[in-house]
C-alpha positions in Angstrom: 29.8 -27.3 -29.1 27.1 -25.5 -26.9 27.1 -24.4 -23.5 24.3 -22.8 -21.5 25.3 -19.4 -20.0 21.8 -18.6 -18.9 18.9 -20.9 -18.6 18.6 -23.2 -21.3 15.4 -23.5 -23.3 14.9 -26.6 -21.8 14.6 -25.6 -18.4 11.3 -24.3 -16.5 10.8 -22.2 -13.7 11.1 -23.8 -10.3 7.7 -23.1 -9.8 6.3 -25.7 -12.7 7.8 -28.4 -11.5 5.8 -31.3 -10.9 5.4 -31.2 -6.5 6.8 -34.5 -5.5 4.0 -35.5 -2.6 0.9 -35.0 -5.0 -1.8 -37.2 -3.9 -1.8 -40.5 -6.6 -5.6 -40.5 -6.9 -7.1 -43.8 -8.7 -9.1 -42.2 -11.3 -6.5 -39.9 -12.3 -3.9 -42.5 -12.6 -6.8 -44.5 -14.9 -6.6 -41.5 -17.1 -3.2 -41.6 -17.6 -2.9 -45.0 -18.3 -6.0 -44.5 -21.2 -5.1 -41.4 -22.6 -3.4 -38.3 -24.5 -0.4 -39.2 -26.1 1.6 -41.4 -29.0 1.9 -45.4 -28.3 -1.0 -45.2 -25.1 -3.2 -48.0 -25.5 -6.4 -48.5 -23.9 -6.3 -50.0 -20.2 -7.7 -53.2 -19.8 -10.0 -54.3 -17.3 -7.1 -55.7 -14.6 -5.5 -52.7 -15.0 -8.4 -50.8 -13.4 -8.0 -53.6 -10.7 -4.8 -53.6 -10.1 -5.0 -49.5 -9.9 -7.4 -49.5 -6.8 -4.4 -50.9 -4.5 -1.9 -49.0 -6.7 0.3 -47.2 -4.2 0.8 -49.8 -1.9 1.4 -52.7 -4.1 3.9 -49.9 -6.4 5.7 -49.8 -3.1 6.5 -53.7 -2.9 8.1 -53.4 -6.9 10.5 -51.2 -5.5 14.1 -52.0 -5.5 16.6 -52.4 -2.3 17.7 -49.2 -0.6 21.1 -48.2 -1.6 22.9 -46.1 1.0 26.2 -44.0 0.4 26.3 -43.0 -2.8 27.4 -40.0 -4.3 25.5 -37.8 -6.2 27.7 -36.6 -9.4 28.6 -32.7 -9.1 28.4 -32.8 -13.2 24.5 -34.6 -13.2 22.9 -33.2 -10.2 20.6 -30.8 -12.1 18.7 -31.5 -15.1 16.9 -28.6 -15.1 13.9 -29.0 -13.3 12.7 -31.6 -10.4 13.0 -35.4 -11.1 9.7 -37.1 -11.6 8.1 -38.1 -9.2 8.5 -42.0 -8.0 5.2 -42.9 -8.2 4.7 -41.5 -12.1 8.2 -42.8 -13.2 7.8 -46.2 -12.1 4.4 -46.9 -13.1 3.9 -45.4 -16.4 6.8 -47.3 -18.4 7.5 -49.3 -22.2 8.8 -52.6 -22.0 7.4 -54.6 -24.3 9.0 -58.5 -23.4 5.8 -57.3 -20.8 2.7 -56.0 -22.8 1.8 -52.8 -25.4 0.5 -50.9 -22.7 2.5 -48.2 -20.0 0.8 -49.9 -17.1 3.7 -53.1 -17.0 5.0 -52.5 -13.9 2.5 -55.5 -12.8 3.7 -58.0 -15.3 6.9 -57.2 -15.1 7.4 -58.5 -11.5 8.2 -62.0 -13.2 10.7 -61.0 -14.6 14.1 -63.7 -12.3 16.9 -60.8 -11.5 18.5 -63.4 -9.0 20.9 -65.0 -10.0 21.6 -63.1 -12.8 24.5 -63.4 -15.0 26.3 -60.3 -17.5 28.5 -61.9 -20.0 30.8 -59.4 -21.9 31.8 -61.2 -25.1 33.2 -60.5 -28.4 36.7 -58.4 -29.1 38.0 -57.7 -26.3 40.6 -58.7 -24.3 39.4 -59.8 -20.8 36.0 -61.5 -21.7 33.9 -61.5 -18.2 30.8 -62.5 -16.8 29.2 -60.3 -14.1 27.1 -61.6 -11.4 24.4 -59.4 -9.7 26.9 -58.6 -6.6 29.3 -57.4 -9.3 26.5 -54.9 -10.7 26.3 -53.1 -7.3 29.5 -53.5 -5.8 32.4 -53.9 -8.6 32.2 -50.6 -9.9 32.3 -47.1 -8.1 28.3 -46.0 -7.8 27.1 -42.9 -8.6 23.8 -41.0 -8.6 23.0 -39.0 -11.8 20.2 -37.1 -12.6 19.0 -36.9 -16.2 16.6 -36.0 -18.6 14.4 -39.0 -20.1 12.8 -38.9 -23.8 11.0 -41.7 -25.0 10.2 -41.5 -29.0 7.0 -40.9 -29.0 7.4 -37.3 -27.4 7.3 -38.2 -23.5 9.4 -37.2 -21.0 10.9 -37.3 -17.5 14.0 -36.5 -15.2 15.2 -39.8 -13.4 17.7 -40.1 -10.3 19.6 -43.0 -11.6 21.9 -44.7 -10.0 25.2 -46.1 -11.7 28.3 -46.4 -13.1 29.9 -45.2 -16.5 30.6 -47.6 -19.0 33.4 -46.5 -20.0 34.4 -48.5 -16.7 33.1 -52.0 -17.9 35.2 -50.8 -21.2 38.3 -50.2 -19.1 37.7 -53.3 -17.3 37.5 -55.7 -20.4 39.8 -53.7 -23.0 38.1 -53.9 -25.8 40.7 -54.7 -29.2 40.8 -52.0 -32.1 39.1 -54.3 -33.8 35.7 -53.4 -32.1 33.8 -50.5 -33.6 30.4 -51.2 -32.4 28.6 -52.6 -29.1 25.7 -55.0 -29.2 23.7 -55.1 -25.6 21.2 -57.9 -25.9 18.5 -57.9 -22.5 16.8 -61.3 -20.8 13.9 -63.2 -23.3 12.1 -66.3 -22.3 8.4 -66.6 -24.0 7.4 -68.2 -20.9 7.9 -65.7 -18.8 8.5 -62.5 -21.7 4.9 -62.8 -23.7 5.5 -59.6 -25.4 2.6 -57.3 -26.7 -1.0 -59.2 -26.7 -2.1 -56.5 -29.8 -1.4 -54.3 -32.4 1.3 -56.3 -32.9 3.3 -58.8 -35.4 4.1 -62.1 -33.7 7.3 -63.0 -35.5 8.9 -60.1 -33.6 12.9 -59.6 -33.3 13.4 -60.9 -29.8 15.5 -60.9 -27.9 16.0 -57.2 -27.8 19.2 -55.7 -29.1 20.3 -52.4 -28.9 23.9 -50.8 -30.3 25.9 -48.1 -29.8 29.0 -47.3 -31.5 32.6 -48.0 -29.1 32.9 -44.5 -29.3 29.1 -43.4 -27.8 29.5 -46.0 -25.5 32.9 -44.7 -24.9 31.0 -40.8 -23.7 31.0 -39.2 -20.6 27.2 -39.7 -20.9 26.5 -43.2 -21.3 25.6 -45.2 -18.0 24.9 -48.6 -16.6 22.1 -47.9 -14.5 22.0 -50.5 -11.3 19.2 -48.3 -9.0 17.1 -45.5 -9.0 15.3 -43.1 -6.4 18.1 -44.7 -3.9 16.8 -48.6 -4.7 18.3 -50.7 -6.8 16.1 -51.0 -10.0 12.7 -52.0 -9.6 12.0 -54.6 -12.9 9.9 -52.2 -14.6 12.6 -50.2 -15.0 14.9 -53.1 -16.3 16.5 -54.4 -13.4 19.3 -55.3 -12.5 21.0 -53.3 -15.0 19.5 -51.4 -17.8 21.2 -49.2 -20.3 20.7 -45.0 -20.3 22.1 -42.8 -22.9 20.0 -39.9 -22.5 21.0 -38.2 -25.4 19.0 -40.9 -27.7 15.8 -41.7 -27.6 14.6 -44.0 -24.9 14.2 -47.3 -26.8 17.6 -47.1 -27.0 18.2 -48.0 -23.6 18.5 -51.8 -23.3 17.0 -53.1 -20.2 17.6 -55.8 -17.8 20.9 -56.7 -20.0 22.3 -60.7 -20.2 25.2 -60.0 -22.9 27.3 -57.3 -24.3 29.1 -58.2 -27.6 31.9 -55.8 -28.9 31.3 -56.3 -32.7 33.5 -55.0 -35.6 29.8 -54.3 -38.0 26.9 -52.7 -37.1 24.7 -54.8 -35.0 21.2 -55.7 -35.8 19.0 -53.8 -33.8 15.1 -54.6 -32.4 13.4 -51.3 -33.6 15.4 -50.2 -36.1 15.0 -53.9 -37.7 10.8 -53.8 -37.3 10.5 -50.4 -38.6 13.7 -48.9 -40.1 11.8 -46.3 -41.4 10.8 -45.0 -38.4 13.7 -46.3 -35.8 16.9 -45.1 -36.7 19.9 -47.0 -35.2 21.9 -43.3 -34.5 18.4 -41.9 -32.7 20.0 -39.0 -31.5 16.6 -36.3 -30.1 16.5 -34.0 -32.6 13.6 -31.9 -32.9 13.6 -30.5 -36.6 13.6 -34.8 -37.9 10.0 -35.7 -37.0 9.5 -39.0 -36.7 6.8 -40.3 -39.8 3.8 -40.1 -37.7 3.9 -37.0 -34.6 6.3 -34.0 -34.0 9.2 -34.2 -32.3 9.3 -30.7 -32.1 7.6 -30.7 -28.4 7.6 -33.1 -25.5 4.7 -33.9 -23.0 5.5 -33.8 -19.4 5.0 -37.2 -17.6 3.6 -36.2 -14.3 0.5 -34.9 -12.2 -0.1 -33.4 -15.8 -0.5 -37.0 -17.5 -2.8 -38.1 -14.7 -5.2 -34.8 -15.2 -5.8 -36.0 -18.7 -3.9 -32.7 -19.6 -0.4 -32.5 -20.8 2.4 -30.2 -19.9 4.6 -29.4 -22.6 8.2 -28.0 -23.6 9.9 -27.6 -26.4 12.4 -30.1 -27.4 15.8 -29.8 -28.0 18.6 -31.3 -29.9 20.8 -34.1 -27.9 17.6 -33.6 -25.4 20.2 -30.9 -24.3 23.5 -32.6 -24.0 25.4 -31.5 -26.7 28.1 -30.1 -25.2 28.6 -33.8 -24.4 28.0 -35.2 -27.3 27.6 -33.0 -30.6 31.6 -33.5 -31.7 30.3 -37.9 -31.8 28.2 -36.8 -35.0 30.2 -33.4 -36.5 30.1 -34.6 -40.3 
């Protein structure tokens, strides 16, 4: 078990962190979108389009204020600043959307209301959820933590929230369960996917897993807002997954269903490429994944919009492991 006595390798000097009202300037944000980094994929021409009204039509994607919630005493620092608003919400994966990180467009058809969360499988008190229930059944909380995506990017993210252990509490789940299947919203009409570089007989709908236990960690979060809004749909609204400890494809977005299972769930990268998507996917820099380091991690940021990348070094558990090491102690 580690603590952090002093500063942690992971955290920079308040003087590097990214200033939160940096101008969003359009040809810098088209350099981001084009550029320097695993998984970026050229930007198309409605992207550059779309970029020339950028900031204000970013604004209208933007969740619902949230007012009176708590910011948790054991997540309010992760180190350095959270990323800012405009970077975090515009430079995003989620591929029911498109390859690219500029889906915060596309994914504005994505139906949050109604909404419906079914919890299913072996438990006690099986439930469905509807979208008042997200924001207003549970006890919210703000939590600030670090974000790594697999391919070596990274952010801090205000999220907004409750545990899960509090859905778990809420539907008792039978000693029967050992695992946690969290399946997220597909329709091809509206979900087209990735238009390249892509197989089309892909897994959907997503699925992610976690063990009852992980799920079970002080870490592991429902988020239901960010920045102080509920979630914009970029981010997976109205309720996403966030176990910052694992990689970020890990984190189920815009969830319908969550199945307590006795086996192992099938899983949507880990049954693409198991090679290279691990179901466990704890951040660990000495396992490199088969093609980049994981050693490092780039900076998303005014840095990503320069062209130029600011980097740190990685760390194992992305720095939680006083959390979470005793899950995985063989």
């Amino acid at each position: 078990m580690v603590f952090f006595h002093t500063r942690p390798a992971w955290q920079l000097p308040e003087g590097k962190a990214t200033p939160e009202r940096i101008f969003w300037q359009r040809r810098r944000f088209m350099k981001s979108l084009i550029g320097a980094g695993v998984g970026l994929a050229a930007a198309s021409a409605g992207a550059c389009q779309q970029s020339q009204t950028l900031e204000s039509d970013l604004e209208h994607t933007l969740g619902k204020p949230l007012s009176g919630i708590a910011r948790s005493p054991a997540f309010a620092d992760a180190g350095r600043e959270p990323t800012a608003q405009r970077y975090a919400s515009s430079y995003n994966n989620y591929y029911e959307f498109g390859g690219s990180k500029a889906i915060w467009a596309n994914a504005q058809a994505l139906p949050t209301d109604p909404w419906t969360l079914t919890v299913t499988g072996l438990v006690k008190n099986p439930t469905t959820y509807d979208l008042a229930d997200l924001t207003q059944r549970f006890t919210l909380e703000e939590r600030i933590y670090r974000f790594r995506c697999v391919e070596a990017w990274a952010m801090v993210v205000p999220w907004i929230g409750f545990p899960m252990r509090a859905l778990m509490a809420a539907v008792e789940p039978t000693a029967a369960a050992k695992y946690v299947r969290f399946t997220s919203y597909y329709d091809p009409a509206v979900t087209p996917g990735p238009s390249f570089g892509m197989p089309r007989d892909l897994p959907w709908p997503y699925t992610e897993g976690l063990t009852v236990e992980e799920m079970a960690n002080d870490l592991a979060f429902f988020a239901v807002g960010v920045y102080g809004r509920t979630l914009p749909k970029q981010h997976g609204a109205p309720v996403r997954m966030v176990v910052p400890w694992k990689y970020g494809f890990k984190g189920a977005k815009a969830i319908v269903n969550i199945e307590f299972v006795a086996a192992q769930p099938a899983t949507y990268w880990n049954t693409l490429a198991p090679k290279e998507y691990t179901f466990e996917a704890n951040v660990d820099p000495a396992v490199p994944h088969p093609r980049w380091s994981q050693a490092k991690e780039r900076l998303v940021g005014e840095s990503t919009a320069l062209f130029t990348w600011e980097e740190q070094p990685t760390v194992i558990y992305n720095g939680y492991g006083e959390y979470v090491a005793g899950l995985y102690a063989r």
